[in-house]
C-alpha positions, 0 to 999 in steps of 0.5 A: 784913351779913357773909354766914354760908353758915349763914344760906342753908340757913337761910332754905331751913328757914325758921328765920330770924327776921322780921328775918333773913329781911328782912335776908337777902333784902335781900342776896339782891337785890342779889348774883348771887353770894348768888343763885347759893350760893342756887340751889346749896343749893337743888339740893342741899337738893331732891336730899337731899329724896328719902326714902330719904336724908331721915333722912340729911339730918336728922342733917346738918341737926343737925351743921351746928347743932352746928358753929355752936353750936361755932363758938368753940370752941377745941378743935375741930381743924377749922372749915368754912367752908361745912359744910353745903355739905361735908356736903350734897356728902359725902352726895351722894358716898355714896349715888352710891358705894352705888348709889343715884344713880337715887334723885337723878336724879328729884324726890321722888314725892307716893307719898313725900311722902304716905308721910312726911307722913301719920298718922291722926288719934288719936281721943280715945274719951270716956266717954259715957253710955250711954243712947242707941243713938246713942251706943253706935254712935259709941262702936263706931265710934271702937273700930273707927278705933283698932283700923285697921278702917276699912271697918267704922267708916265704916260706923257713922259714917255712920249717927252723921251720917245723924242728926247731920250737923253733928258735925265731930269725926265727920265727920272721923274718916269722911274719915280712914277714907275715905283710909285705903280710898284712897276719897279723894274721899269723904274730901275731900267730908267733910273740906270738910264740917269746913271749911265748919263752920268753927267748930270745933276741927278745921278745921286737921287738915281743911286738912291731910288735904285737902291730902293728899287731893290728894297722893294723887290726883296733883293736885299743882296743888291740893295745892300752893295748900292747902298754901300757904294752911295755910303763909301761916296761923297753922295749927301746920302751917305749918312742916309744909306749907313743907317739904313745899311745897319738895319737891312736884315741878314 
């Protein structure tokens, strides 16, 4: 297999196809010389990791695509033969020249990666009747999660589980209130709650703010083995969790 320099920073993004990827691996184990493109891209890849730069990275990523799709372009007056490679040593030279060279002698933090990949969970308020108590309490609760008063709306969740503990969307919506006032064990003791459930429509979300949890208390030896087991699954946040896998600091 002719060797596209593409294909390294491809097979790092995991944006290789099943085929690709077996063909691309193949190689790898049999050339030093594809072994050590590799561990060069890889450096700079985790170096342009750091979230002051990530942005920037981004649209380096879109120009390498942009340059392979033009590839058979006649009018381009420039072809690279390793552009990523250029643009990623480029980039570099630019934030050494803007004074932030003390921002790629370190591995990105887990504060910044738990600053990138962290959102709340939307709720979806329901029309519900309104004929319980029970009822118009979790209807407040939910009021309160969307307005960001969280201190307040775990306080009516609990009280909606105290009677209903089994609701997993409710026990959810607790451990996102529970991070959110930085309580994180409280928040992964009701995020394994919906895991355990098991049977429901918000176990992946669960995994994924469980992982997050450990982020956030510096346990990266546990974070790193669920976002492994979300990144090996059929969870929609498999893609999110093996780049965010490849930046958690050794």
């Amino acid at each position: 297999m002719k060797r596209d320099k593409y294909m390294i920073q491809m097979y790092l993004d995991h944006d290789l196809s099943e085929k690709e990827m077996k063909r691309f691996e193949a190689d790898l184990e049999t050339s030093p010389e594809l072994q050590a493109e590799l561990v060069l891209y890889r450096e700079v890849d985790e170096a342009l990791a750091d979230t002051e730069v990530l942005n920037f990275r981004d649209q380096l990523r879109d120009l390498r695509k942009e340059t392979k799709q033009s590839s058979g372009n006649s009018r381009l007056p420039i072809r690279f033969t390793k552009p990523w490679h250029y643009a990623a040593t480029a980039a570099i030279a630019l934030i050494l020249a803007i004074g932030m060279a003390s921002f790629l002698d370190r591995p990105i933090s887990n504060k910044d990666l738990l600053k990138k990949y962290y959102k709340p969970y939307e709720v979806a308020l329901i029309n519900r009747s309104n004929d319980t108590e029970l009822e118009l309490m979790l209807q407040h609760a939910e009021r309160l999660y969307l307005d960001g008063e969280f201190a307040e709306a775990v306080v009516y969740f609990e009280k909606v589980l105290e009677q209903h503990p089994d609701q997993v969307a409710t026990n959810l919506y607790t451990g996102i209130s529970y991070f959110e006032m930085n309580r994180y064990t409280d928040a992964g003791i009701s995020f394994n709650k919906v895991i355990e459930h098991n049977d429901n429509l918000y176990v992946e979300q669960a995994e994924w703010y469980l992982g997050l949890c450990y982020l956030a208390t510096n346990d990266t030896e546990r974070a790193r083995r669920q976002f492994a087991r979300i990144a090996s699954s059929n969870s929609d946040k498999k893609r999110a969790a093996r780049k965010l896998l490849r930046k958690l600091k050794n």
